[in-house]
C-alpha positions in Angstrom: 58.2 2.5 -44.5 60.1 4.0 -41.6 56.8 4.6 -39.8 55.3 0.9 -40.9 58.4 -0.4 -38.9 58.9 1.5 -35.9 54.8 0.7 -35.0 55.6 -3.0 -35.9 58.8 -3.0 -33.2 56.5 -1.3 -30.5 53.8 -3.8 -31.2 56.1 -6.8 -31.3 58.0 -5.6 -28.2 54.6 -5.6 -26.6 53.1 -9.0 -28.0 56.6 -10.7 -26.6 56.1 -9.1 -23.2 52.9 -11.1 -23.0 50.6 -8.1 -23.7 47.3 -8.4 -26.3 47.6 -5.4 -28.5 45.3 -3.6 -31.1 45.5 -1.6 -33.3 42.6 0.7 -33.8 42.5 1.7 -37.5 40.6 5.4 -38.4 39.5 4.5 -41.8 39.2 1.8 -44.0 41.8 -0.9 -43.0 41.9 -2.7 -46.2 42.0 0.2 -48.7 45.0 2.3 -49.1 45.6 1.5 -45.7 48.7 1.5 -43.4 47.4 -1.2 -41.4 47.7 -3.2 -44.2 51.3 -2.6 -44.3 51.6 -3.4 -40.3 50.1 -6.1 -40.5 51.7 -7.6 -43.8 55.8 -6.7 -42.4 54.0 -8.3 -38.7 53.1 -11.1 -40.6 56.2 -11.8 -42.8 58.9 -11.2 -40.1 56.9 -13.0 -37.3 55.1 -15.9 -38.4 54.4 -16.8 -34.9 52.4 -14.2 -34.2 48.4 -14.8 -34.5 46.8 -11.4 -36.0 42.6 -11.5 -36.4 41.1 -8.8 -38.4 37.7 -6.9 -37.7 36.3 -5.7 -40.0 33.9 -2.7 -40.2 32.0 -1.2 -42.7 34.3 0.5 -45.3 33.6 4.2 -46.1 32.6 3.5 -49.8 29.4 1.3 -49.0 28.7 4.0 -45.9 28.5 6.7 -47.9 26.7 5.0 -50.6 24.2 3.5 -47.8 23.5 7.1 -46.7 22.7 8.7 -49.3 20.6 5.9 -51.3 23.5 6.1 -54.4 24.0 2.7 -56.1 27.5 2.0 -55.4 27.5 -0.9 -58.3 24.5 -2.2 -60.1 24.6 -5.4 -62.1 26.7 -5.5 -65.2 28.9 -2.3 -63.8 32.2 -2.8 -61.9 33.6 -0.7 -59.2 37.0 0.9 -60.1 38.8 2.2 -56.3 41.9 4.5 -57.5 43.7 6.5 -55.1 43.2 10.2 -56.5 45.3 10.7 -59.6 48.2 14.1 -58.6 47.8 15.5 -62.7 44.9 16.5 -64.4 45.8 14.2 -67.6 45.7 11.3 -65.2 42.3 12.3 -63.4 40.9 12.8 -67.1 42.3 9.8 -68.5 40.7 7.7 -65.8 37.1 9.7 -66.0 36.9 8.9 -69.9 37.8 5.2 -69.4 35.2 4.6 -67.1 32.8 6.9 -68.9 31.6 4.2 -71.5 32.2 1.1 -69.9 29.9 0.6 -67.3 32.1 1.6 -64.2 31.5 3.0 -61.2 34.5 5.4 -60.1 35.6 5.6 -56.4 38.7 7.9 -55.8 39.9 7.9 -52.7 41.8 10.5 -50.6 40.6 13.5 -52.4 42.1 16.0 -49.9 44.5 18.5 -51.2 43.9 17.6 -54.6 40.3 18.8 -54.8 40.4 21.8 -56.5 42.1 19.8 -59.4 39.7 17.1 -59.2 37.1 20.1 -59.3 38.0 21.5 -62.4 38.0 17.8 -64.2 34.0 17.2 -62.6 33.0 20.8 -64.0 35.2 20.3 -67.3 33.6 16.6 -67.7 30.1 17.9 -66.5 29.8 15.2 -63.8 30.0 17.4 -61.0 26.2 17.6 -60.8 26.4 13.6 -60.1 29.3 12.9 -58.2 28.8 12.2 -54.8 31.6 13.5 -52.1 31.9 11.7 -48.7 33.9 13.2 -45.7 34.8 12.2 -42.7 32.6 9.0 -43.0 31.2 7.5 -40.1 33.0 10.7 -37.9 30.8 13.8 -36.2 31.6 15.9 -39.1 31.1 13.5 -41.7 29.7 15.1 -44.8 28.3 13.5 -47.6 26.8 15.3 -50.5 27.4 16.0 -54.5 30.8 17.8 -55.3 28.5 20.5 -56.7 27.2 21.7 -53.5 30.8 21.7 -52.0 32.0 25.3 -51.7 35.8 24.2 -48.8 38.6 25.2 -51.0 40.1 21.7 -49.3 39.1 18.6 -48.6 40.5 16.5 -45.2 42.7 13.5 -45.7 39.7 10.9 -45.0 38.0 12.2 -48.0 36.2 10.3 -51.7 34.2 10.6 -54.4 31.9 8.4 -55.7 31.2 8.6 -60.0 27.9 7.0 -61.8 28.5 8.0 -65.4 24.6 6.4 -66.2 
C-alpha cells in the first residue's frame, strides 16, 4: 500500500504541474496488477483527473496464441487464481476444476514452483500443463511444466491447465 501511494503522489505532483504522465505497466495491467491499484487510489482521491487505459494483449491469450493451446473452448470456463502458497490449496483447486469443465490459469508461479511441481506430477497433469515465462520478453519461454528442469521460476511467470 505504501508503494501504491508514494507512485500515486509522484504522479499527481506531476499531472498538477501540467505534465502528461504514463505509466508503463510490465505485465498484465488488469490481472493481479499494481496498476490497478494506482489507478483505482488516482481515481478515488482525484476525481478530476482523466486516466485512459491501453490495453495490450494479456500474457494468458499470448501464451495460448503461441503455442496453439485452447485457452477456453465452448462450454468450459477460465478460472485465473493467483498461485495457491500450500499444497492443500494448490490441490484443492486442481480437483475442483478437474471435473467441471475449467480451464486453470495460475498466475505468478515463481518461487512456488517446486510445490506447484510436486501437485502436476502427483495429479499427473504435468505432461499437459503448459508453462509461460517472461511472455512477450526476449527470454520468454513457453512450454509444458514437464520439460521444465529451473529449480525457480521468475516473478512474471503462469501455468495454463486443460484437464480434457
Amino acid at each position: 500500500d505504501e508503494i501504491w501511494s508514494n507512485a500515486v503522489e509522484k504522479i499527481v505532483k506531476f499531472i498538477k504541474n501540467g505534465e502528461s504522465v504514463v505509466l508503463l505497466c510490465l505485465g498484465d495491467t488488469s490481472i493481479f496488477a499494481s496498476s490497478s491499484n494506482i489507478v483505482r487510489i488516482i481515481k478515488h482521491n482525484y476525481p478530476e483527473i482523466i486516466i485512459k487505459n491501453i490495453p495490450g494483449i494479456s500474457s494468458l491469450s499470448a501464451a495460448a496464441a503461441l503455442n496453439g493451446f485452447d485457452l477456453v473452448k465452448k462450454g468450459e470456463t477460465l478460472i485465473i487464481k493467483e498461485c495457491p502458497s500450500s499444497n492443500s490449496e494448490l490441490t484443492s483447486l486442481i480437483k475442483e476444476c478437474r471435473g467441471n469443465k475449467k480451464v486453470l490459469a495460475i498466475m505468478k508461479v515463481g518461487k512456488r514452483w517446486n510445490l506447484v511441481r510436486e501437485a502436476l506430477k502427483k495429479e499427473d497433469i504435468i505432461k499437459k500443463s503448459l508453462i509461460a515465462l517472461s511472455v512477450g520478453m526476449p527470454n520468454q519461454i513457453i512450454q509444458y511444466a514437464s520439460q521444465y528442469n529451473g529449480d525457480v521460476m521468475p516473478y512474471f511467470s503462469l501455468i495454463l491447465i486443460r484437464f480434457d
